[in-house]
N, C-alpha and C positions, 0 to 999 in steps of 0.2 A: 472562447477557446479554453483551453484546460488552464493554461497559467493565469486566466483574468479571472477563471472559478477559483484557482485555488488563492488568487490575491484576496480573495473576499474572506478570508478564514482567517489574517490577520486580525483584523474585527475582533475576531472573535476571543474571549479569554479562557486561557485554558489549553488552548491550540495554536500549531505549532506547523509553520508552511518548513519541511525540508527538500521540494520541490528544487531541484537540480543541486541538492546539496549530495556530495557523493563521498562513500566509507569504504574503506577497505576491508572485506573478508575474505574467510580463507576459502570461498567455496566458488570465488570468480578470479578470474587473470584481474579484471580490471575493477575499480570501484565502485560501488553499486549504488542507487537510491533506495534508502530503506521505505520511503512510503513517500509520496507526495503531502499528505498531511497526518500529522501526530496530537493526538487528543490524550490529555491528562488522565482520561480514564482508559488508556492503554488500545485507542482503536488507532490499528495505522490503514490511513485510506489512502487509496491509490486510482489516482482519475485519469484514464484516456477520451480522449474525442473521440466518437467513431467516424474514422477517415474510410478504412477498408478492414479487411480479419488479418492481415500482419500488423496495423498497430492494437489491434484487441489481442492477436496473441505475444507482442510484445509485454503487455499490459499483466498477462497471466502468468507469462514467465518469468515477470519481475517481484508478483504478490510471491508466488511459491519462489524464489529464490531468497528473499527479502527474508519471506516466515521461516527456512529452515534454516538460512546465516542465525536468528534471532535466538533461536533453538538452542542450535548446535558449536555456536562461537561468541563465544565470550568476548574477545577482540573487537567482535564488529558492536555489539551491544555498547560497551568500553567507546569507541571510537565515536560513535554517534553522539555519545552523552559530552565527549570530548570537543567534539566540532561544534555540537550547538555553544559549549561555552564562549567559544569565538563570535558567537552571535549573541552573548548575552544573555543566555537561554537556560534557564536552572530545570533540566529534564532530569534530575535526581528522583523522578517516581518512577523511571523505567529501572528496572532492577540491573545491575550488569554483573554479579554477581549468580549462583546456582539456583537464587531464590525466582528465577526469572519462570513464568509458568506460560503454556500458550494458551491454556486451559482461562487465564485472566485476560484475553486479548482478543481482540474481534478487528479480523481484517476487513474490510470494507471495499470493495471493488467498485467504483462510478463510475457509471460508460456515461459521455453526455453526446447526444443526439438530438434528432430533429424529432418534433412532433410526440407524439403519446403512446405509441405504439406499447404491445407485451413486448417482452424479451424474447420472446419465440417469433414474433414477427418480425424484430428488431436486427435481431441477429441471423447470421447464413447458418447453414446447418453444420460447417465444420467449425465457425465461431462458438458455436451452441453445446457443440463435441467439446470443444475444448476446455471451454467455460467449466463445463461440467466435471470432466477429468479434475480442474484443476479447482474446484473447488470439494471433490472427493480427497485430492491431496493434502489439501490445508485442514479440514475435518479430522484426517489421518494422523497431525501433527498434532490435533486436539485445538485449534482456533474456534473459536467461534466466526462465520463467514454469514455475510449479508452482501448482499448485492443490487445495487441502485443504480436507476433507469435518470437519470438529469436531464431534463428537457433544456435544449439549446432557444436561447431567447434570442 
């Protein structure tokens, strides 16, 4: 499941599970997760399971909220770098200042699923719609966007 993927990132150095860690920006009523996991080279990745296409469009409306807070508020950038210190967490390579570029960032979208299927088998056709839309959107913001298929073991 998503949270036993993203435990495995631990592991890893460099990287950074903020998986149900939640910030406040100005662009949500409530606090938001900026990414399920955070890589020192500035990629925030954001993993769903595929249950059904309301938690993949969950999933899209959290990348593009996530990327235009990142943008556009300074507070939430600030706030993140703030929270992880509570965990110990020296994220002083994320800029929270104006130096902050999207152009250096690569969101990373993981759907994990069954079996090996394309993304176009994988997914329904309005998952597919979506996906799409909303990686035109984050392109739009200047991100770099990749998108990865996780085979469920």
């Amino acid at each position: 499941d998503e949270a036993s993927y993203n435990e495995n990132f631990k592991k890893i150095k460099n990287c950074y599970v903020l998986d149900k860690m939640l910030v406040k920006c100005d662009l949500a009523r409530t606090p938001i997760e900026p990414c399920d996991i955070l890589t020192k080279d500035l990629q925030f990745i954001h993993v769903k399971q595929k249950h059904n296409s309301a938690a993949l469009s969950h999933l899209f409306s959290q990348c593009k909220i996530s990327a235009e807070s990142l943008i556009k508020d300074e507070g939430f950038r600030r706030a993140i770098v703030e929270e992880a210190k509570k965990r110990n967490w020296d994220l002083s390579f994320l800029p929270v200042d104006d130096s902050f570029k999207a152009a250096n960032c690569e969101i990373i979208i993981a759907i994990i699923c069954k079996g090996t299927k394309t993304i176009e088998k994988e997914l329904s056709f309005f998952s597919l719609l979506n996906l799409r839309q909303s990686v035109i959107t984050l392109r739009a913001f200047n991100y770099k966007v990749s998108i990865k298929l996780v085979e469920k073991v």
